[in-house]
Each structure stands twice: as C-alpha cells, then as structure tokens.
C-alpha positions as CSV (number, residue, x, y, z in Angstrom):
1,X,109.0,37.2,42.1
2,X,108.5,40.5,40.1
3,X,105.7,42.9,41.3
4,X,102.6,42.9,39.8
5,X,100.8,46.3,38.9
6,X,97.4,47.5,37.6
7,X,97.0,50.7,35.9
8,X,93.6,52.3,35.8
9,X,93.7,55.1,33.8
10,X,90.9,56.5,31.0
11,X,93.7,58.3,28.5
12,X,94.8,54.9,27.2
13,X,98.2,56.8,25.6
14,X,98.8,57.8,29.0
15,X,98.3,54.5,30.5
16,X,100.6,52.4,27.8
17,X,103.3,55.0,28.7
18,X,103.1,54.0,32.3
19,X,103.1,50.3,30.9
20,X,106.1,50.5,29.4
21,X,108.4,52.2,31.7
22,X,106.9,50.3,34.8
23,X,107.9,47.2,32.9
24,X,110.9,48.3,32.0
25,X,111.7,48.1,35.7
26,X,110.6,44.9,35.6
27,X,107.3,45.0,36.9
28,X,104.4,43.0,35.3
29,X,101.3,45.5,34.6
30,X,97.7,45.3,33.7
31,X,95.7,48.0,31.8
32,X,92.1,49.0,33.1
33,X,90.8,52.2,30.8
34,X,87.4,52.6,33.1
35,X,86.4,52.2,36.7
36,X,83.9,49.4,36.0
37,X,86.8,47.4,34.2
38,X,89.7,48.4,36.8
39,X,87.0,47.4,39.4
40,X,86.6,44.1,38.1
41,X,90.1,43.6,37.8
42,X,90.9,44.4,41.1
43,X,88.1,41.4,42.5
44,X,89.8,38.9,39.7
45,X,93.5,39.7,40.6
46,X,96.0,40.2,43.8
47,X,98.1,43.3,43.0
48,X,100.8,44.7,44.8
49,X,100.2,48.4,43.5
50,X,97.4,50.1,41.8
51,X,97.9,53.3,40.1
52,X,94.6,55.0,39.9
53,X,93.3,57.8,38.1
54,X,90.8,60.2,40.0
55,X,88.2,61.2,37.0
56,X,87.3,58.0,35.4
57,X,84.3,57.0,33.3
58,X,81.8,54.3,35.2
59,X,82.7,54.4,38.8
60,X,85.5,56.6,39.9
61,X,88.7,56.5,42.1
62,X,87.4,57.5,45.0
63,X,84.6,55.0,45.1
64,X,87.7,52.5,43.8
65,X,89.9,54.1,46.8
66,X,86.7,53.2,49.1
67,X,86.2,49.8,48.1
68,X,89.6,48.6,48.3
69,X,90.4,50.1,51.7
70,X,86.9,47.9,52.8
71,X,88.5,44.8,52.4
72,X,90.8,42.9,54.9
73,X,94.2,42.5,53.1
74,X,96.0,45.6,52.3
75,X,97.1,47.0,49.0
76,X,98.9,50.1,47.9
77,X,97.3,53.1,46.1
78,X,98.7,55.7,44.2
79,X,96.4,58.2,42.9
80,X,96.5,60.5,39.4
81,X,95.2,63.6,40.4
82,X,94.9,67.1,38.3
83,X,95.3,70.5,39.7
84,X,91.7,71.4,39.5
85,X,91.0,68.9,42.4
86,X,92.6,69.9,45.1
87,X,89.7,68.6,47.4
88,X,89.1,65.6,45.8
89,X,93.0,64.7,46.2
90,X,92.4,65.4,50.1
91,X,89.5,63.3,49.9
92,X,91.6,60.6,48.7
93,X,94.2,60.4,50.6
94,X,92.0,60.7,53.6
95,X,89.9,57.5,52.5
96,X,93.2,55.9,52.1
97,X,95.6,56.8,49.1
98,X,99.2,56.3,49.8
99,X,100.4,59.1,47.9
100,X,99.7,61.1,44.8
101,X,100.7,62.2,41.8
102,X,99.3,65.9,40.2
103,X,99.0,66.3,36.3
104,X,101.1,66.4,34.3
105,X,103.7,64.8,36.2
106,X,106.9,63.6,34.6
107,X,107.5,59.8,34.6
108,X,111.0,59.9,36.6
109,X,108.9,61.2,39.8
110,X,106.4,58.4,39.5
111,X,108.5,55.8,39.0
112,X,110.4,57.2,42.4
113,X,107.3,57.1,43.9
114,X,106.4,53.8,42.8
115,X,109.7,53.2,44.0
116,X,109.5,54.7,47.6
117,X,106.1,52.9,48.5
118,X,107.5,49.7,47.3
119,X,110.2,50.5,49.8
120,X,108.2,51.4,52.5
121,X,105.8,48.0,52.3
122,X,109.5,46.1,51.7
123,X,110.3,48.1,55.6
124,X,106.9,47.4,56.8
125,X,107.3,43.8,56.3
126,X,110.6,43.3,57.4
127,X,109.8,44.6,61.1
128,X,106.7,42.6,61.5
129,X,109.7,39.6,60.5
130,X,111.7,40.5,63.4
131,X,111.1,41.7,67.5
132,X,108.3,43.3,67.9
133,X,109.0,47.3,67.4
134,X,108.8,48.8,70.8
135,X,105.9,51.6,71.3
136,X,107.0,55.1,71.1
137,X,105.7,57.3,73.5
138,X,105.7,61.1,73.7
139,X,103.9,62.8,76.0
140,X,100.4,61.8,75.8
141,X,100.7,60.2,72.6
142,X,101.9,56.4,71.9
143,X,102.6,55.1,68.6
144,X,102.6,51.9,68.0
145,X,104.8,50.7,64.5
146,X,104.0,47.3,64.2
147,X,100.6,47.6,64.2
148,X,100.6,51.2,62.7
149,X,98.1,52.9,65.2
150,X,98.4,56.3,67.2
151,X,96.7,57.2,70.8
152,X,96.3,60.6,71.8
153,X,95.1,60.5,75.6
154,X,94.3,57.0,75.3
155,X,92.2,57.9,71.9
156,X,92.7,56.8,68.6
157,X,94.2,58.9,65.8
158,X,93.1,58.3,62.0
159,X,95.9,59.0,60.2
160,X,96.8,58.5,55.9
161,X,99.3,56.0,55.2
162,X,101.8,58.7,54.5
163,X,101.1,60.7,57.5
164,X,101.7,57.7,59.4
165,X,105.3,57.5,57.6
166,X,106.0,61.6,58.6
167,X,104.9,60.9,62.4
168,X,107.3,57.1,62.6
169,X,109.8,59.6,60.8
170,X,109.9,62.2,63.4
171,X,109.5,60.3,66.3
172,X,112.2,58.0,66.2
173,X,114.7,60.9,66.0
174,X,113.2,63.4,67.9
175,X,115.4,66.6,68.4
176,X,117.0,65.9,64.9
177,X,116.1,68.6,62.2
178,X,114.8,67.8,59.0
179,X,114.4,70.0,56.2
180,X,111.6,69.7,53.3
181,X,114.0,68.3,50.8
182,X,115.6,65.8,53.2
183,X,111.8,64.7,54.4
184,X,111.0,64.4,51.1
185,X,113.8,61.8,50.1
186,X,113.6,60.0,53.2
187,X,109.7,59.8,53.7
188,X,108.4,60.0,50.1
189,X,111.3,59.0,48.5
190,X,112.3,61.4,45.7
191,X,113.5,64.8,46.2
192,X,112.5,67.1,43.4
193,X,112.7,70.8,43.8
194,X,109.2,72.6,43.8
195,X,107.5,69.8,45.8
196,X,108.5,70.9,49.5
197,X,104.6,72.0,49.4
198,X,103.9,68.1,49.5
199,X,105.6,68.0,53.2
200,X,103.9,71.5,54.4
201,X,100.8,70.0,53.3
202,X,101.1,66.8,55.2
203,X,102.7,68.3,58.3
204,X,99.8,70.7,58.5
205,X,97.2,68.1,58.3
206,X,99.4,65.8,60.1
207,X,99.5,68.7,63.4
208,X,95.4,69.4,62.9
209,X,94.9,65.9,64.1
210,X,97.3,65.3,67.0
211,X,98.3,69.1,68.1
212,X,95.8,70.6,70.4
213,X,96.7,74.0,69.0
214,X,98.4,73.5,65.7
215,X,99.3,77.2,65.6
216,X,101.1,76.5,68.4
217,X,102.6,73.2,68.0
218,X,103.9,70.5,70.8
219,X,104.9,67.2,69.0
220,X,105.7,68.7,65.8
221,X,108.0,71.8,65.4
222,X,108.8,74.7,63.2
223,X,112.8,75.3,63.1
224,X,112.5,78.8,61.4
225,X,114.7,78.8,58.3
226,X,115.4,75.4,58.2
227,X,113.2,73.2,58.3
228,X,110.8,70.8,61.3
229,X,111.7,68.5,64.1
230,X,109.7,66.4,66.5
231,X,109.9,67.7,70.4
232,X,111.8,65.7,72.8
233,X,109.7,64.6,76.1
234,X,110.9,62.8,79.4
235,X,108.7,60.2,79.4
C-alpha cells in the first residue's frame, strides 16, 4: 500500500517539484497552497506524512503543527523552515515537528529525510509488533521505548520526536562513541557534510532538559575530538 503524502506549501512551483519527485518514489501526494486549504485537507484525509511550510497565508504551520499534535492518532510532520526563523523552527519542533528542513534545501536531502522518518515509524511499529521493549534505566532516568516516555526522578521529560530518537540512540549503546556524521545517518538518516550543527543543536537542547548541569554533563558526553557518547551506570 503506497504512502500517502500532503504537501502544504504557498510557492506552488515549489510544491509541484516536491510532487513530482515524492511520486517518483512512489508515494501518492496531495497539494495544499494555503493553511486554510492544507487545514481542511488534513480533517478530510488520513496521511501518513505532511510536509508543511512554516510562513503560509490563512493559518500557519505552527497553528497547523498545534492542531495536529491535539488529536489522538499520530502523524508525521516535516517542517519548511527559512533561515530567518530560527525561533520559530524551535518553536516547531518543540510543539511537535519531527524534523526540519531550512531553505533552500536540495531535494536529495528531503527525500532522505522523508526517507528516514518513514523508517523510523516503519521501527516504531515493528516493536510495538513484537515483546514488549524492556525499560532502560540509567541512573535516575528510565526510558521507556514502547510507549516513548522519559522519567527523570520519577518526573516526566517532554521531549521532540527527534530528541526522543538521539536519547533511544545513545542509550542502548552506552559507552559506544558516535560522531556527528555517524549520528546523523543513523538517527536522522542522511549524512550530508555541513549539517553536524543539526546534532549539536539537538544534543544541546536534548542535555537542557534531562542534565542537571548541561555544562557539565552526566547522561550525555562530550568525547573531545570525536564526537558524544552516552555514560555507562551500574544500575
């Protein structure tokens, strides 16, 4: 059954390019130029990805972002973003994006991204199939991947969807060393020079929420010239 995709993007060149490529991998797409339109698509239709653009005339991908992540069943959002909006683009991933894209972008890195969260849902599913995943527990913080929540001291930890994916990613092989570009491929799923500032980024936000001293790091550690790894712990 081929995956079915809606596009919501105001530069309707733009958005027929992403068409064609994303059908070219066999995907079936929809085209939304507006948020009011995209809006109404996404109450009228199950997808299993929407690509969203941030600025959009009538209501816009944040409010979109909001209003998705509101209702019960889940579905994956990858967000257009320019370079102007860096805070918007944190905004959005904090509400719920699962990953972003910054204009101008080249299509072969978003179709590896489309790629890689496809992937990661494909994973997701698959474990809820078989055993239940056991809890990982380091320290004072249990993660639990099944059911994709974190405790710190018995309190729960908001994290992004991607953020999420770093911390499984670490955890399950603590003591191994990753660096950026092999993070990159394995977590995100592409590995494109000039983006290692996508898994700095993430593993910064990712220690402000679960380190009690992110300058001084427990879980999640800086191996100096080469890259991070996650502590070991005798639990």
């Amino acid at each position: 059954m081929s995956r079915k995709i809606l596009v919501v993007e105001d530069n309707k060149d733009l958005a027929r390019l992403l068409e064609l490529h994303l059908r070219d991998l066999t995907y079936d797409v929809d085209l939304a130029f507006d948020g009011n339109a995209g809006w109404a698509q996404i109450t009228s239709n199950p997808y299993d990805l929407i690509i969203l653009d941030l600025m959009l005339p009538g209501v816009d991908g944040l409010e979109i972002c909001r209003r998705i992540r509101a209702q019960p069943s889940y579905t994956p959002i990858l967000m257009l973003t320019s370079k102007s909006t860096e805070l918007d683009r944190v905004l959005g991933l904090e509400i719920g994006a699962d990953d972003y894209v910054t204009k101008p972008f080249s299509i072969r890195e978003l179709m590896a991204r489309v790629k890689a969260i496809f992937r990661r849902i494909d994973e997701l599913q698959s474990d809820r199939r078989q055993d239940k995943p056991p809890l990982i527990r380091a320290a004072d913080l249990v993660i639990d991947p099944q059911k994709r929540t974190v405790l710190l001291s018995d309190k729960t930890i908001d994290l992004t969807a991607k953020e999420f994916d770093l911390l499984l990613h670490f955890a399950r092989q603590a003591g191994r060393v990753f660096t950026r570009s092999q993070l990159l491929d394995e977590v995100w799923g592409y590995g494109h020079d000039g983006y290692e500032h996508t898994v700095n980024s993430h593993i910064n936000r990712l220690r402000a929420k679960i380190e009690a001293n992110p300058a001084q790091p427990d879980y999640i550690l800086t191996v100096w010239g080469v890259g991070y790894k996650f502590a070991e712990f005798d639990n």
